[in-house]
C-alpha positions in Angstrom: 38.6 -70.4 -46.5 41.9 -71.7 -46.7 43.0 -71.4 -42.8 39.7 -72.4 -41.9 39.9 -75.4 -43.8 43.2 -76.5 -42.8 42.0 -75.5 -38.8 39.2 -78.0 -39.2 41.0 -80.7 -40.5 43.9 -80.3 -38.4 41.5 -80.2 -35.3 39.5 -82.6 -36.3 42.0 -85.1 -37.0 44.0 -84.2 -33.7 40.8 -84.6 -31.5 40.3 -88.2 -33.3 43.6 -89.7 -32.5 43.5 -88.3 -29.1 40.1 -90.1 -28.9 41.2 -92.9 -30.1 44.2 -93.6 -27.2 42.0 -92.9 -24.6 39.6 -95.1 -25.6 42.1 -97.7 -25.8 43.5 -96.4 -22.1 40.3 -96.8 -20.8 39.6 -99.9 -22.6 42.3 -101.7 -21.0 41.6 -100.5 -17.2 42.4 -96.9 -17.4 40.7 -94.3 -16.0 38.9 -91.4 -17.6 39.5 -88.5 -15.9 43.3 -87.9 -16.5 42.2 -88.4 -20.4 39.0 -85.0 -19.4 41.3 -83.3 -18.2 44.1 -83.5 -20.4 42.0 -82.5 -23.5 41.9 -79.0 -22.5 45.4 -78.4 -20.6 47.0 -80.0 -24.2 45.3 -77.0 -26.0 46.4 -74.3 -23.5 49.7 -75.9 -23.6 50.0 -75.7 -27.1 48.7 -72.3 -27.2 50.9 -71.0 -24.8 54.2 -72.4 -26.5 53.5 -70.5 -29.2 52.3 -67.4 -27.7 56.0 -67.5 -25.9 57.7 -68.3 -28.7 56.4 -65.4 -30.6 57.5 -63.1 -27.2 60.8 -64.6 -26.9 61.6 -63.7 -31.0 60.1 -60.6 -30.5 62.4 -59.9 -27.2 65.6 -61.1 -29.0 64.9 -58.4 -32.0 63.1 -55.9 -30.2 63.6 -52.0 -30.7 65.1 -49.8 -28.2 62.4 -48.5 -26.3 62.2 -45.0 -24.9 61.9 -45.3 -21.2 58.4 -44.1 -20.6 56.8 -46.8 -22.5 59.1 -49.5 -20.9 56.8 -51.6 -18.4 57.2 -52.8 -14.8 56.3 -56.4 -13.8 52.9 -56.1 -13.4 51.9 -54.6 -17.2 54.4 -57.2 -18.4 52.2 -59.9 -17.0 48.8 -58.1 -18.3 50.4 -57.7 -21.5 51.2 -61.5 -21.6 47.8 -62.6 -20.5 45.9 -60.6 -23.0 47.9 -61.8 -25.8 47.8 -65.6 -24.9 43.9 -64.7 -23.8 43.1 -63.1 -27.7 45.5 -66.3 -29.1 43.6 -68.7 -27.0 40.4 -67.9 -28.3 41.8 -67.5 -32.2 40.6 -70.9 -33.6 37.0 -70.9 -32.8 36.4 -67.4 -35.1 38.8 -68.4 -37.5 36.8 -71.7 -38.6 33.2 -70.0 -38.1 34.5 -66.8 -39.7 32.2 -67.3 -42.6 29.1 -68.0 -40.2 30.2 -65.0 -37.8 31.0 -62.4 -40.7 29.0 -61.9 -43.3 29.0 -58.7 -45.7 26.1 -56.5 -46.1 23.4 -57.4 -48.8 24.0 -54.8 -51.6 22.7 -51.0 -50.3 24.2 -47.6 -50.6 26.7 -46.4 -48.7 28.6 -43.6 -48.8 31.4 -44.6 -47.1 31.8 -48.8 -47.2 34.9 -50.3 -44.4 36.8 -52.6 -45.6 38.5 -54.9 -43.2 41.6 -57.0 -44.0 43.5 -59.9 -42.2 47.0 -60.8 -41.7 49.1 -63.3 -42.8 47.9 -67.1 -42.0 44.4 -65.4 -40.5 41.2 -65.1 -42.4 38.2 -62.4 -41.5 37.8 -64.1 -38.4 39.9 -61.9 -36.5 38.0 -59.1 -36.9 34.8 -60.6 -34.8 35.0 -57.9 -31.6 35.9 -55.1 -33.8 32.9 -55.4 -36.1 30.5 -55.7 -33.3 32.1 -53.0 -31.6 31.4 -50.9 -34.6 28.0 -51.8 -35.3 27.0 -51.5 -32.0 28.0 -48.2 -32.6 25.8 -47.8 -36.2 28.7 -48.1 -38.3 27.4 -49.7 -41.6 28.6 -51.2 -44.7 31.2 -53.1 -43.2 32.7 -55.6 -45.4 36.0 -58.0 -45.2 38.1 -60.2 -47.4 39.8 -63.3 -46.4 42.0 -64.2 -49.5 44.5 -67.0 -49.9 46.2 -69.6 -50.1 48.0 -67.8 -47.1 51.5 -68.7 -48.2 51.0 -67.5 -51.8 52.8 -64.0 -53.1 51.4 -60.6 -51.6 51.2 -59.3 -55.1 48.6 -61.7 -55.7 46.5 -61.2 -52.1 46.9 -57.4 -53.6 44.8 -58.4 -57.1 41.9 -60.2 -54.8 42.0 -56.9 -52.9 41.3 -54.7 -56.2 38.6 -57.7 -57.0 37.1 -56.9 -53.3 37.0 -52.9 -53.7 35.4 -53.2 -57.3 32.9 -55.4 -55.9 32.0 -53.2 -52.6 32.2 -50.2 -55.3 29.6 -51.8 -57.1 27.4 -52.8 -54.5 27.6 -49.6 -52.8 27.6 -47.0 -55.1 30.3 -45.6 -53.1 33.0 -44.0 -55.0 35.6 -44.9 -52.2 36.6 -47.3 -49.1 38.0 -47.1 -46.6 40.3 -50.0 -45.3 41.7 -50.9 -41.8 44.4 -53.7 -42.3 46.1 -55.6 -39.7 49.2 -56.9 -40.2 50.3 -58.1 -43.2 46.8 -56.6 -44.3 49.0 -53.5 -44.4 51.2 -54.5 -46.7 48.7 -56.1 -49.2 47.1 -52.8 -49.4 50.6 -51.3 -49.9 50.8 -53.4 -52.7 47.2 -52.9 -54.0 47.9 -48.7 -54.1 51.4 -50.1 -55.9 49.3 -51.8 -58.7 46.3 -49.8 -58.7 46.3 -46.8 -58.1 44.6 -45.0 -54.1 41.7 -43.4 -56.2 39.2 -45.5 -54.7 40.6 -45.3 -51.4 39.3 -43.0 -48.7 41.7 -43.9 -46.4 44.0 -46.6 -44.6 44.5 -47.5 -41.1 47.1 -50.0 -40.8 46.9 -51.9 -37.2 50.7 -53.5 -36.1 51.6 -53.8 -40.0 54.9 -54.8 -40.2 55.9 -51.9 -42.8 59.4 -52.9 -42.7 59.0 -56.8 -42.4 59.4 -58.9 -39.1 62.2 -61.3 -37.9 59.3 -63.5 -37.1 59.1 -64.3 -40.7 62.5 -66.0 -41.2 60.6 -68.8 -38.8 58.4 -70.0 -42.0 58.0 -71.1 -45.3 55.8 -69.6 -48.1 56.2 -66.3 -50.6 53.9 -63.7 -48.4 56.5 -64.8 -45.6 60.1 -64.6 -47.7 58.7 -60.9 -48.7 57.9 -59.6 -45.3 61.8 -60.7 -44.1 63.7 -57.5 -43.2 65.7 -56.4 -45.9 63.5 -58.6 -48.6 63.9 -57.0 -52.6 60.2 -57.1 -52.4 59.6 -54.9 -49.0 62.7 -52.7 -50.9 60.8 -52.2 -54.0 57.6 -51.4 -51.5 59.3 -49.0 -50.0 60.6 -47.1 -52.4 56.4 -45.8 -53.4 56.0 -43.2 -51.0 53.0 -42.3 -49.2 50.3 -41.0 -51.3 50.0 -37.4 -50.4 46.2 -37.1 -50.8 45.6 -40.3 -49.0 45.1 -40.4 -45.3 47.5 -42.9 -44.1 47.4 -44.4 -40.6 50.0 -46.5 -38.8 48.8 -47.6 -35.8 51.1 -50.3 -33.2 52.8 -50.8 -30.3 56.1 -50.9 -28.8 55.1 -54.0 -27.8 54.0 -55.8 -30.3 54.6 -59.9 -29.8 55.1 -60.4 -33.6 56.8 -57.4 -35.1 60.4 -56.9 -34.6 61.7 -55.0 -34.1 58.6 -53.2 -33.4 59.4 -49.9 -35.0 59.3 -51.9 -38.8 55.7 -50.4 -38.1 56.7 -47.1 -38.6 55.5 -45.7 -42.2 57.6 -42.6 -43.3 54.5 -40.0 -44.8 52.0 -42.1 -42.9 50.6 -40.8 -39.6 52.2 -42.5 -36.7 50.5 -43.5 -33.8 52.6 -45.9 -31.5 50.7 -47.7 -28.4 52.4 -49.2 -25.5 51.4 -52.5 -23.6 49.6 -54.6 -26.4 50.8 -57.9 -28.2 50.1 -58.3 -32.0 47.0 -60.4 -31.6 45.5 -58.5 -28.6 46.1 -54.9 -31.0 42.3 -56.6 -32.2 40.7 -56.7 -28.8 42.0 -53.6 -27.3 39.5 -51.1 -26.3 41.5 -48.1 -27.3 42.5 -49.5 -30.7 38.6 -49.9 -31.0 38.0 -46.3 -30.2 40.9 -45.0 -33.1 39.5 -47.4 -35.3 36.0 -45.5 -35.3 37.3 -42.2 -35.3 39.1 -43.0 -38.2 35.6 -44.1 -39.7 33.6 -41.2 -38.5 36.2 -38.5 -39.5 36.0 -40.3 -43.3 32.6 -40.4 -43.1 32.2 -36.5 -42.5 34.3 -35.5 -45.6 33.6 -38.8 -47.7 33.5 -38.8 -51.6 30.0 -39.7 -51.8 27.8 -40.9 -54.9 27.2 -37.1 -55.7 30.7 -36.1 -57.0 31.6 -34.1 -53.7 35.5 -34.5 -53.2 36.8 -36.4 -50.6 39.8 -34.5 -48.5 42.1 -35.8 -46.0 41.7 -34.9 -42.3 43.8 -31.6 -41.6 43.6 -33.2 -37.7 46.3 -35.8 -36.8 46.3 -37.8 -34.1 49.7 -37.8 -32.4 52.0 -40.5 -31.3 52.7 -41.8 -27.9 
């Protein structure tokens, strides 16, 4: 609600002073078609300042990279497009997010998914990927947009238990399973901190910055002071190690456009699976992200705790790295 608030208002208010001169341009003699055509290139332009921005921090910081994932000229230019492509369209599903996702009305299901945003994003962001997956018949698919956005993790982590109670509840599962992106990650870190993983199935963490970001030194807020590198709350975090009897997935790229350096993603006890080529946003459109994502699913869904008592094990098949 909150990011979708302040993206209306800010939008809103921006495309009503812009209004406003060019109907004073035009009033006095001006014409209209510079004032058509500039609506559009402003937005771009905006949205591609940031998008480079969030490259160039991520270039100053970034890991060292082993040299068959480094990318010639023309990747580097896909890579950029996709990114500023996925941040382009951003805005639109982040203020309908509550029109475009919706959870399920309350049914059983063995084995609910639980999707979670990052940091200044709501439940918008994870449009493609839920069609994707109930194209594919993948049901009980729920998400959580919590907030304010610039409020403590420890607190995004308490809405997070009030989420899986609910979904438990409505369910009748005995588990979820939750994919995170982002900061996402870390909430659900902090949740298992707090909580306990017993109703977790498992976790697939999508470009989660396990370590913090550099990127978060650039703004204000509590969620943003604890991801910092070297933060006494990420060093408290860090200290829990991986739940054994939780399936743990890190899943992100050497690449990423708003980790670095990129290999904060890498979770010590966690699986690691490290991509090549895909910005932080774009990790949410990517085809093959999609198709680890419902892997993930299925492979809890064949050994899921289910309303029945039957135990719920971890995969003895990992996925390996690149």
């Amino acid at each position: 609600m909150w990011t979708a608030v302040s993206l209306w208002v800010f939008n809103v208010a921006a495309l009503a002073l812009y209004v406003s001169i060019a109907a004073r341009r035009i009033a006095a003699g001006g014409s209209s078609v510079p004032w058509v055509i500039g609506l559009p290139l402003l937005y771009f332009a905006a949205i591609f300042v940031f998008c480079a921005s969030y490259f160039a921090i991520a270039w100053i910081w970034r890991a060292r990279r082993p040299r068959d994932v480094r990318l010639g000229l023309r990747a580097t230019l896909r890579l950029g497009w996709r990114e500023y492509a996925t941040l382009a369209g951003s805005p639109p599903r982040l203020m309908l997010y509550g029109l475009l996702l919706r959870d399920p009305l309350p049914a059983q299901h063995a084995m609910p998914v639980l999707l979670l945003h990052g940091v200044l994003c709501n439940a918008g962001v994870w449009l493609r990927l839920a069609r994707y997956l109930r194209e594919r018949r993948v049901s009980g698919l729920y998400s959580l947009s919590y907030g304010p956005p610039l409020a403590s993790i420890e607190s995004f982590a308490d809405q997070l238990a009030g989420k899986i109670d609910a979904i438990v509840a409505a369910t009748g599962a005995r588990r979820v399973m939750v994919v995170a992106h982002s900061m996402g990650g870390l909430v659900t870190r902090a949740y298992i901190r707090k909580h306990g993983s017993g109703k977790l199935a498992r976790v697939l963490t999508i470009g989660t910055p396990h370590h913090g970001s550099m990127h978060a030194w650039f703004f204000p807020g509590a969620s943003l002071r604890e991801m910092r590198p070297g933060s006494a709350w990420l060093a408290a975090l860090n200290r829990e190690r991986v739940d054994p009897s939780l399936r743990v997935v890190s899943l992100w790229s050497w690449h990423d456009s708003m980790v670095a350096p990129q290999t904060s993603s890498e979770l010590p006890g966690a699986v690691d699976v490290a991509l090549a080529g895909i910005g932080h946003n774009a990790l949410l459109g990517e085809p093959e992200v999609f198709a680890y994502a419902l892997a993930e699913i299925e492979a809890a869904m064949a050994t899921r705790d289910t309303c029945s008592g039957s135990r719920t094990l971890p995969s003895d098949t990992d996925s390996s790295a690149r």
